[in-house]
C-alpha positions as CSV (number, residue, x, y, z in Angstrom):
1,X,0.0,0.0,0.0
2,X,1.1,3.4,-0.8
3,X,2.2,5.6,1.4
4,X,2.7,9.6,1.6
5,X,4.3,11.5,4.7
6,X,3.2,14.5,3.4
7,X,0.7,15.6,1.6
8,X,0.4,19.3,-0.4
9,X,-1.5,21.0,2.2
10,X,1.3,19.8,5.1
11,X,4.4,21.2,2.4
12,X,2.0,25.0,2.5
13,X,1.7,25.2,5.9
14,X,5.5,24.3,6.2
15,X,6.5,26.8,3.7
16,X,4.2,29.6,5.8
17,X,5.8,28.5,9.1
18,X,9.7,29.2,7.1
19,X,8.5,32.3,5.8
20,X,7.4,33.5,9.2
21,X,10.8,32.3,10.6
22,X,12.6,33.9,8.2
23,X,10.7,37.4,8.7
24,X,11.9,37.1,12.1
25,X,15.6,36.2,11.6
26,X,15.9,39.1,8.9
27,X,14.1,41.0,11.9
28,X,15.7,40.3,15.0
29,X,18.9,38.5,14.3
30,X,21.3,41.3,14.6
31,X,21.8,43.6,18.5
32,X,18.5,45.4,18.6
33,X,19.1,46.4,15.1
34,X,20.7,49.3,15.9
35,X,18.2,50.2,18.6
36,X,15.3,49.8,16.4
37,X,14.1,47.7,18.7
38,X,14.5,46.3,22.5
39,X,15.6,43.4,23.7
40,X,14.4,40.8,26.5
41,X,16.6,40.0,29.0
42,X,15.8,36.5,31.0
43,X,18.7,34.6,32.8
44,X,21.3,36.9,31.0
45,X,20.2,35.6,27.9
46,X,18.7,38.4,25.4
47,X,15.6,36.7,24.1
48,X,14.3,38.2,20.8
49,X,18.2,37.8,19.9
50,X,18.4,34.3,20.4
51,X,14.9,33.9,18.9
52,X,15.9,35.5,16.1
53,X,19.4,33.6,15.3
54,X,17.6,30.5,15.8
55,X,15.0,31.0,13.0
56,X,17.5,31.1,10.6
57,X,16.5,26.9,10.7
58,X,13.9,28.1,8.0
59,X,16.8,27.6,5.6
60,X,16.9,23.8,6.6
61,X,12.8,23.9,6.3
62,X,13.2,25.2,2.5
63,X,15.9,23.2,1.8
64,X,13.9,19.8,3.0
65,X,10.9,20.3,1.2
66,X,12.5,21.5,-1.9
67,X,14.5,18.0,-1.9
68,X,11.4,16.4,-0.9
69,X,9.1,17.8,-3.5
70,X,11.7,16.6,-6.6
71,X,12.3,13.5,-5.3
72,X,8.3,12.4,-4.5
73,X,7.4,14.1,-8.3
74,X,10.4,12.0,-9.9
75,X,10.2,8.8,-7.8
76,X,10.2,6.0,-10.2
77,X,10.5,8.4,-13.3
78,X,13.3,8.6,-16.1
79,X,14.6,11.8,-15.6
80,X,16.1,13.7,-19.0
81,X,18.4,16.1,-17.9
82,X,17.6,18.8,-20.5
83,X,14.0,18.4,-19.7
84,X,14.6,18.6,-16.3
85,X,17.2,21.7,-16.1
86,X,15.2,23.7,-18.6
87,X,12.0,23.3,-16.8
88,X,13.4,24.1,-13.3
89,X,15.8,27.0,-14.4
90,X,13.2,29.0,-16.9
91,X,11.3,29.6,-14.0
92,X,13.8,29.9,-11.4
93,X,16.0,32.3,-13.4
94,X,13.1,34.3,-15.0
95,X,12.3,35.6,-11.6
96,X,15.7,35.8,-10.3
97,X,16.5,38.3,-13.5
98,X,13.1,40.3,-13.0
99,X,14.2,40.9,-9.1
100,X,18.1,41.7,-9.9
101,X,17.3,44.0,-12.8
102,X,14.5,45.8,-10.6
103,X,16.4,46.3,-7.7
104,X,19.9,46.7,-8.7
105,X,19.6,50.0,-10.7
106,X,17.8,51.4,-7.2
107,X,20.4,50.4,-5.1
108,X,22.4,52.8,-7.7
109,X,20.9,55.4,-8.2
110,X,18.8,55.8,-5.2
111,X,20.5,54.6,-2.2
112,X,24.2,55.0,-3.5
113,X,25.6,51.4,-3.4
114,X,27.6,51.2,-5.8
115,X,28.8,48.3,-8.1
116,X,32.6,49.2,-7.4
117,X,31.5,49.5,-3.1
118,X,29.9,46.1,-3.9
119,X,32.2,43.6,-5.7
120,X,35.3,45.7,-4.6
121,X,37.5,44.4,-7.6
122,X,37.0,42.5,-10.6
123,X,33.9,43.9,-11.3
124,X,32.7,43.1,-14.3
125,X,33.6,39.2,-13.9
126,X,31.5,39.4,-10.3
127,X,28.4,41.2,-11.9
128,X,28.5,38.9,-14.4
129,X,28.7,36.2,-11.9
130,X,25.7,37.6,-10.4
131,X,23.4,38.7,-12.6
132,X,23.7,34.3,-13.2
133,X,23.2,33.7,-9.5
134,X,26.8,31.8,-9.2
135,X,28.9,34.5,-7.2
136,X,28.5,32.3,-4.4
137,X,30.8,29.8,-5.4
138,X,33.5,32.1,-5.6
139,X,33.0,32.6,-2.0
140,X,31.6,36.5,-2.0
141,X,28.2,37.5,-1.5
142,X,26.1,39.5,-4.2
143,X,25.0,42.8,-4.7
144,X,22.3,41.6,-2.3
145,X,23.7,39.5,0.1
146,X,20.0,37.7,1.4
147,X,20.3,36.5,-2.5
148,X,22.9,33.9,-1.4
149,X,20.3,31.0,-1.7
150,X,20.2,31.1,-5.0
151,X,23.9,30.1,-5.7
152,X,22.4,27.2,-3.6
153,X,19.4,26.2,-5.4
154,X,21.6,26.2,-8.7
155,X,24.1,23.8,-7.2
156,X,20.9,21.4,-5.7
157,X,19.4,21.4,-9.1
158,X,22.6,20.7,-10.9
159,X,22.7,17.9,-8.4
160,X,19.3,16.5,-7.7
161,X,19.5,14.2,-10.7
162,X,23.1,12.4,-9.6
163,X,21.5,12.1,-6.0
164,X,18.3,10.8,-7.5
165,X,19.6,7.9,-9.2
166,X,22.0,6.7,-6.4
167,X,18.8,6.8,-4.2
168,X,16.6,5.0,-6.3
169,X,18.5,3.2,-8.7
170,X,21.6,2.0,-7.3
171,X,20.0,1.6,-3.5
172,X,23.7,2.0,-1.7
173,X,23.0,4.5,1.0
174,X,26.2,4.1,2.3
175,X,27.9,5.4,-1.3
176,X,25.2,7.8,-2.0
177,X,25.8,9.1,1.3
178,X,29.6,9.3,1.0
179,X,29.3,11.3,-2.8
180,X,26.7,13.4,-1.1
181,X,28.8,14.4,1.9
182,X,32.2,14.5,-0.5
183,X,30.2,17.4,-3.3
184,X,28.8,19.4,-0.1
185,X,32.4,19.4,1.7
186,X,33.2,20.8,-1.4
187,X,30.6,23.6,-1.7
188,X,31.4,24.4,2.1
189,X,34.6,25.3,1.1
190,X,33.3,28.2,-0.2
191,X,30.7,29.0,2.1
192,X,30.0,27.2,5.1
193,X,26.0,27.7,5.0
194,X,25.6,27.0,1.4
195,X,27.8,23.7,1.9
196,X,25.2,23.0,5.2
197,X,22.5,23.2,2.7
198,X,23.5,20.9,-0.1
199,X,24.4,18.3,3.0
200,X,20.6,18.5,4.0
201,X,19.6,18.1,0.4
202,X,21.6,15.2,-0.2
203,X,20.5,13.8,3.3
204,X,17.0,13.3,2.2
205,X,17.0,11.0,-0.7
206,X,18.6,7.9,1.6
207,X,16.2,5.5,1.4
208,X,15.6,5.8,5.1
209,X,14.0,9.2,5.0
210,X,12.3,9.4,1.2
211,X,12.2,6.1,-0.3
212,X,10.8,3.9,2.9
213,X,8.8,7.0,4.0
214,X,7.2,7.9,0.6
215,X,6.8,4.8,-1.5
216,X,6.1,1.6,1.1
């Protein structure tokens, strides 16, 4: 009999709870923001703070269900790779571009940030870099630097199809957890949260946690 863990309505409401934690990190991560805000103090320990550091686990919430969602709509499936990338980066790249082009020019010419106060040197190579979401694998942070996650959803993408037939074709969760580990060491040598990420994502399609879950 066929199983789910988790059906559409449970991946909404998950995506709603990470969106709320995220509003908070982005809120109340840093001191008081400056003072635009004040703190809690209970035991020595300054509450919104801490409250606020620890919602940055809605990364590992996105990260999950992203994993999950490819791997449940491609269980049992041939997956062609031009198919598959062109599908998943039209749209993910579309709205990237419409973002970066929007709000780069205002960053300009309205609030003053530079592209030279920015990317410091090499410039043009870095912008470039980017404008294609990859900067983060050089190790430096974009002209936004909250637009990090999308060096990461690049690399997962690039990957999911590796990690999806060592989960469900070659069934050796010891290998496909060894190659999993080895590419994210790799990745967190040039950022240590982006490198976190792609260790989740490669977590999830053992067999103990997608295949014996989803597909009994």
């Amino acid at each position: 009999m066929q199983s789910v863990l988790l059906k559409p309505v449970d991946t909404r409401v998950l995506k709603g709870i990470a969106i709320l934690l995220m509003l908070t990190h982005h809120l109340f991560y840093n001191d008081s923001m400056n003072g635009m805000f004040g703190d809690i103090s209970l035991f020595g320990v300054r509450v919104v703070h801490e409250i606020g550091q620890w919602s940055k686990v809605c990364v590992t919430i996105f990260v999950l269900l992203s994993g999950y969602g490819l791997e449940v709509t491609s269980k049992g499936k041939v997956i062609h790779l031009l198919d598959f990338y062109k599908h998943r980066f039209k749209k993910l790249m579309i709205n990237y571009w419409f973002v970066w082009i929007l709000t780069v020019p205002i960053g300009i010419f309205v609030f003053g940030h530079s592209l030279n106060g920015v990317y410091g040197n090499h410039i043009v190579i870095k912008c470039i870099l980017d404008f294609f979401g990859l900067i983060n694998f050089t190790g430096s942070y974009g002209y936004n630097p909250t637009w990090w996650f999308y060096s990461c959803i690049i690399a997962m993408y690039l990957l999911f199809p590796l990690f999806h037939v060592m989960s469900d074709g070659l069934g050796g969760a010891n290998v496909f957890a060894c190659v999993g580990r080895s590419l994210a060491y790799i990745f967190a040598f040039f950022n240590s949260l982006f490198g976190t990420c792609c260790q989740l994502y490669s977590a999830i399609f053992s067999r103990h946690l997608v295949g014996k879950a989803t597909c009994q």
